[in-house]
matplotlib code that plots the C-alpha trace (Angstrom):
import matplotlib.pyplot as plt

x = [95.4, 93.9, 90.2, 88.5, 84.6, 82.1, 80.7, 78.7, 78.9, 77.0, 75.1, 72.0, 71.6, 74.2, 74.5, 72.6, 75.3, 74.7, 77.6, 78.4, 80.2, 81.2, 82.3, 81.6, 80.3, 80.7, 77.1, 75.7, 73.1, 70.0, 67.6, 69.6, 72.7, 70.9, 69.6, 72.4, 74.2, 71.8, 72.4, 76.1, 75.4, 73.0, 75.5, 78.1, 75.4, 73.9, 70.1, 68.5, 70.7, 69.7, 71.8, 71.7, 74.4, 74.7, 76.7, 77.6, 81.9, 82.4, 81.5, 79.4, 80.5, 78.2, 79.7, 77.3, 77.2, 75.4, 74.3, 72.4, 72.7, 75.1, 74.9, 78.7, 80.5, 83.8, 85.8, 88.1, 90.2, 91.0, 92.2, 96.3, 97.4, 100.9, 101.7, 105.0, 107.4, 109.4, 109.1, 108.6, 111.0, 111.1, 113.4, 116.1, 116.4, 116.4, 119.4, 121.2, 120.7, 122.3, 125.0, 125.9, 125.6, 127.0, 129.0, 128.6, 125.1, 122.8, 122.1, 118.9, 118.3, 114.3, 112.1, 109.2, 110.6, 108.7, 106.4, 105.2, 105.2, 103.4, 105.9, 103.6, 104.0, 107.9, 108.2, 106.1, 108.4, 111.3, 111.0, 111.7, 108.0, 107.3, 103.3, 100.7, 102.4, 105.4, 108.8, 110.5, 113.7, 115.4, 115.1, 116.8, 120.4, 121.8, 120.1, 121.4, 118.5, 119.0, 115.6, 115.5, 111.9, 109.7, 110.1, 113.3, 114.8, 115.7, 118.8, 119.4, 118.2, 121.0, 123.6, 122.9, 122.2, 125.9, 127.5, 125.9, 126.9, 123.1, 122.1, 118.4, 116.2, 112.7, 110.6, 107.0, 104.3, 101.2, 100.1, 98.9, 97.0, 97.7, 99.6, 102.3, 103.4, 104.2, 106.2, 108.1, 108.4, 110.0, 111.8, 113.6, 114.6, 115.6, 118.1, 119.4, 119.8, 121.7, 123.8, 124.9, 125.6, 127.3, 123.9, 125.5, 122.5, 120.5, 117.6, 114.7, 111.5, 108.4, 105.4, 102.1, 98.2, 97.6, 100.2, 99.7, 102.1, 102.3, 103.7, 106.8, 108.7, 107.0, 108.4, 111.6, 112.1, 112.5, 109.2, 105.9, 104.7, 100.9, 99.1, 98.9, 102.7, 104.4, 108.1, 108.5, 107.3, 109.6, 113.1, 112.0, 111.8, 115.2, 116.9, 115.3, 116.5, 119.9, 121.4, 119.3, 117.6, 121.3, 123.1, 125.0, 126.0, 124.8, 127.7, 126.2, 124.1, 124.0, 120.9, 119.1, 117.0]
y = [109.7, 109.3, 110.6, 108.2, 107.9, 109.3, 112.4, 115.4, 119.6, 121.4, 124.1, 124.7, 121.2, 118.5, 116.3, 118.4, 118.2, 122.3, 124.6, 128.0, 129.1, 132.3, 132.4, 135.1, 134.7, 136.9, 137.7, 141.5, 141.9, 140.2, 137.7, 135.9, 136.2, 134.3, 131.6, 130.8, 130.9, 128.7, 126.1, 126.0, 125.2, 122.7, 121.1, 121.2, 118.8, 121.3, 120.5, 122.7, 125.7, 129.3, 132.6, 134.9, 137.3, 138.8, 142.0, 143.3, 143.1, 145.8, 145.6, 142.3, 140.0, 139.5, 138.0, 135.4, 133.3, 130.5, 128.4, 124.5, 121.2, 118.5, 114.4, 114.1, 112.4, 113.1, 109.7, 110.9, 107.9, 108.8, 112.6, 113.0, 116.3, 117.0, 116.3, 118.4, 116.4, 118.5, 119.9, 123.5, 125.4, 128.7, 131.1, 130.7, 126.8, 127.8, 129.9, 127.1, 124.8, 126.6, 127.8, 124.2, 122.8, 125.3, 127.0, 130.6, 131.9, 130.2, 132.9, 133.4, 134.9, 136.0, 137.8, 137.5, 136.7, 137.4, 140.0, 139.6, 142.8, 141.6, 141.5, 140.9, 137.5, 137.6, 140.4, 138.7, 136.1, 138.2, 141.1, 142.0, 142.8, 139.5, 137.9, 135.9, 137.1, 136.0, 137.8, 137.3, 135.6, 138.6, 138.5, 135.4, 136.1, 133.2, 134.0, 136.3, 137.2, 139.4, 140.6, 141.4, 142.7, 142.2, 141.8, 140.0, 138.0, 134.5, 135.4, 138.3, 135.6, 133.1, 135.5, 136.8, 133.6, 132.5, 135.9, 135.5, 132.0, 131.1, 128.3, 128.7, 130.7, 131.8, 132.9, 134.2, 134.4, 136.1, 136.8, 133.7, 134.4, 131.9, 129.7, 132.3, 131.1, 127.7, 128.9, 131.3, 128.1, 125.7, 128.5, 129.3, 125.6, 125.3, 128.5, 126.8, 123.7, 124.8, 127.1, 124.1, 121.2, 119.5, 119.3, 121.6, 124.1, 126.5, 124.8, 126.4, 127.0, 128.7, 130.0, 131.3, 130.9, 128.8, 126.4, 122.7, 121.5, 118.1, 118.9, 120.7, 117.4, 118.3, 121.8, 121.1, 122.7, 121.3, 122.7, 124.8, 127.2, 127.4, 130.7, 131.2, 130.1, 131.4, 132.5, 130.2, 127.4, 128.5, 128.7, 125.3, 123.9, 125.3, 123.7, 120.8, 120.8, 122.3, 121.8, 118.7, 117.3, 115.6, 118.9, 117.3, 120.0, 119.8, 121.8, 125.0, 124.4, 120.6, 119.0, 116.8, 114.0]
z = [169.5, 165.9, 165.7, 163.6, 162.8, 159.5, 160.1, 158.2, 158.6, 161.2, 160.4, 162.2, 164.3, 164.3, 161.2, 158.8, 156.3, 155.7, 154.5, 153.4, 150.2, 148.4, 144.8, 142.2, 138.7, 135.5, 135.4, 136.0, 139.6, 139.2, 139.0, 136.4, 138.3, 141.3, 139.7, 138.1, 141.0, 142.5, 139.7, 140.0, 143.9, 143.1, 140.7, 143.4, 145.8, 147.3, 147.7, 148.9, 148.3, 149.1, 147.6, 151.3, 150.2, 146.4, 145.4, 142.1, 141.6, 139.4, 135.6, 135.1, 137.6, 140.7, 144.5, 145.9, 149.4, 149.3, 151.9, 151.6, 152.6, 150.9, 151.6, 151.5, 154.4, 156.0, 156.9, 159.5, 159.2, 155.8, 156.5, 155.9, 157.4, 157.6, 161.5, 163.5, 164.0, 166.0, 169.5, 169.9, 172.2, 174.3, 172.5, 175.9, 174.1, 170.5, 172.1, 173.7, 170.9, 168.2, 170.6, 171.6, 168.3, 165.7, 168.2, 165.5, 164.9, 162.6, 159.6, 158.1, 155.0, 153.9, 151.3, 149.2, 146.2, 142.2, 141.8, 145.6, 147.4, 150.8, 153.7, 156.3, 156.1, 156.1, 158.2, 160.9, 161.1, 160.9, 162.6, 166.4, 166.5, 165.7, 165.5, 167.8, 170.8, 170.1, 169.0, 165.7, 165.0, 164.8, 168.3, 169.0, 170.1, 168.2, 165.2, 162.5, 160.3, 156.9, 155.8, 151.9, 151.9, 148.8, 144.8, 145.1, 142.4, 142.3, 141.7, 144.0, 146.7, 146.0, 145.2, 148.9, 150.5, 149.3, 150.0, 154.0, 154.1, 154.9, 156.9, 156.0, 153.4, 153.9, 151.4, 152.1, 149.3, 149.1, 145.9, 144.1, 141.1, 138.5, 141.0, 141.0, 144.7, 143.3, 140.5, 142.1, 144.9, 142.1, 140.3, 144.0, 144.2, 140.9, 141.1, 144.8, 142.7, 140.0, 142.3, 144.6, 142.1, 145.0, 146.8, 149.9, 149.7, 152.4, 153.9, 151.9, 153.5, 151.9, 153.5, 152.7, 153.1, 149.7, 149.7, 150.9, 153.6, 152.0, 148.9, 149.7, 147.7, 144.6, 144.9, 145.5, 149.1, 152.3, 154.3, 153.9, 156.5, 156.2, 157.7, 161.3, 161.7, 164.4, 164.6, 167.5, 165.2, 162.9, 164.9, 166.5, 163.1, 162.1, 165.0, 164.5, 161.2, 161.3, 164.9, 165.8, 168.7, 170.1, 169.5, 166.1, 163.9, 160.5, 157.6, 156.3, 153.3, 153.9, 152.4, 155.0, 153.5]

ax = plt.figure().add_subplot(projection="3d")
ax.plot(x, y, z, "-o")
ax.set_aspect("equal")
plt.show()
């Protein structure tokens, strides 16, 4: 069921429209610093706004959280989020799935890919160890997963993909200063574009805590993993995807509109 209905933030009693935000401001500790910190939140519709948190960041920059009241409304009617589509399944039918559909294994090929050298993402939804509770695809017995760690080239990523014979390539990014995450994001899908002229490429998948799940067309790849994925969300996605809900078997590296 859709909620619908107009509502405000909570902060101290319902509907008093009051948030909280941090940001930090090139400005040395101080009286100045607050105040102008405060005019930036009253610019931003906060009215009134008080600074409760302010710490010098180094050389000249000071951290502030600011808390205040704003007259905005939320129209829940009007919210898009991207919804699952797909069911999620206990590892035993990931198994079955892939077994009955492919008849081989399904092969997995990840990394963080750039100048990105955090694999906890990657390696959460990789490894044995797994994350949440729940075990990694590594553990699934019809899954073979190859794990290429961190600072790995476009390149390096399709030569392997192709050389495994990849089913599906996951890519986790952490690091996104400058938007690097959706660079690296269209520069992966460029390089599995112009590797597979024939349109026979992985399914690419990219995950990480500043992308936005709805924009996965305008990057070129086929789905975005947002933080707090699970690796159960994930392998229930890639049978979804690649073995389907009917057991029909989908060609290595076919593109699925």
């Amino acid at each position: 069921m859709t909620e619908t209905g107009v509502i405000r933030p909570y902060g101290d009693t319902t509907g008093d429209g009051r948030v909280q935000l941090s940001f930090t401001l090139p400005v040395p500790p101080g009286p100045r610093a607050e105040g102008a910190a405060l005019q930036l939140a009253r610019k931003m519709g906060l009215d009134p706004a008080m600074v409760v948190h302010a710490k010098g960041m180094g050389a000249g920059h000071t951290f502030f959280i600011v808390y205040g009241s704003v007259n905005h409304l939320v129209d829940l009617a009007e919210v898009t989020v991207a919804e699952r589509e797909f069911p999620l399944l206990t590892p035993h039918e990931v198994n079955l799935a892939i077994r009955s559909a492919l008849g081989r294994e399904l092969v997995v090929v990840g990394a963080c890919i750039g100048t990105d050298a955090h694999t906890v993402g990657i390696d959460a939804i990789l490894n044995v160890k797994g994350f949440a509770g729940e075990k990694g695809l590594e553990y699934y017995r019809e899954l073979r997963v190859v794990n290429l760690g961190a600072q790995v080239t476009v390149d390096e990523l399709v030569a392997r993909a192709k050389a495994e014979r990849a089913d599906a390539v996951l890519v986790s990014q952490v690091v996104t200063q400058r938007d690097a995450h959706i660079g690296n994001a269209r520069a992966m899908a460029a390089g599995f574009g112009a590797a597979y002229p024939g349109g026979d490429r992985p399914l690419l998948v990219v995950g990480g805590p500043r992308f936005d799940p709805t924009t996965a067309g305008e990057l070129g790849v086929d789905r975005i993993f947002v933080k707090g994925t699970t690796p159960g969300e994930v392998a229930s996605y890639l049978v979804h995807r690649l073995a389907g809900p009917a057991g029909s078997v989908r060609p290595v590296g076919e593109v699925v509109a």
